[in-house]
Steps between C-alpha positions, in 0.01 A plus 500: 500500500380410854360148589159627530498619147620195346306304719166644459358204629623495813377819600135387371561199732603753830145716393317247486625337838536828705155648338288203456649319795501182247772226537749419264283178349236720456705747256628210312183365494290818383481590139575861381138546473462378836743792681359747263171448626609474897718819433189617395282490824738712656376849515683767428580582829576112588721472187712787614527393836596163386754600236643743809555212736641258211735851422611504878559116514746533165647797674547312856663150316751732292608658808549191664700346209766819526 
């Protein structure tokens, strides 16, 4: 099992930082309710984009880790 999948969390946390450009407070301060509805407002379009560049940022850190 890999980090992100018991972690589940965390990888909410990197969306919502790379994609919403929020800052940590602001996750821990947001409800669930709160980052369903700003996922939300994110077109389709946006939303893919965003979950592409939070992809490439997981990618990039796991490379540098090796």
């Amino acid at each position: 099992m890999s980090g992100e999948e018991r972690y589940p969390l965390r990888r909410m946390m990197g969306f919502a930082l790379v994609a919403l450009g929020w800052r940590p407070s602001d996750f821990w301060a947001a409800t669930p309710c709160e980052l369903q509805a700003a996922l939300d407002t994110l077109s389709g379009a946006d939303r893919q984009a965003a979950f592409e560049a939070f992809k490439k940022s997981v990618e990039d850190r796991q490379r540098q880790r090796r």
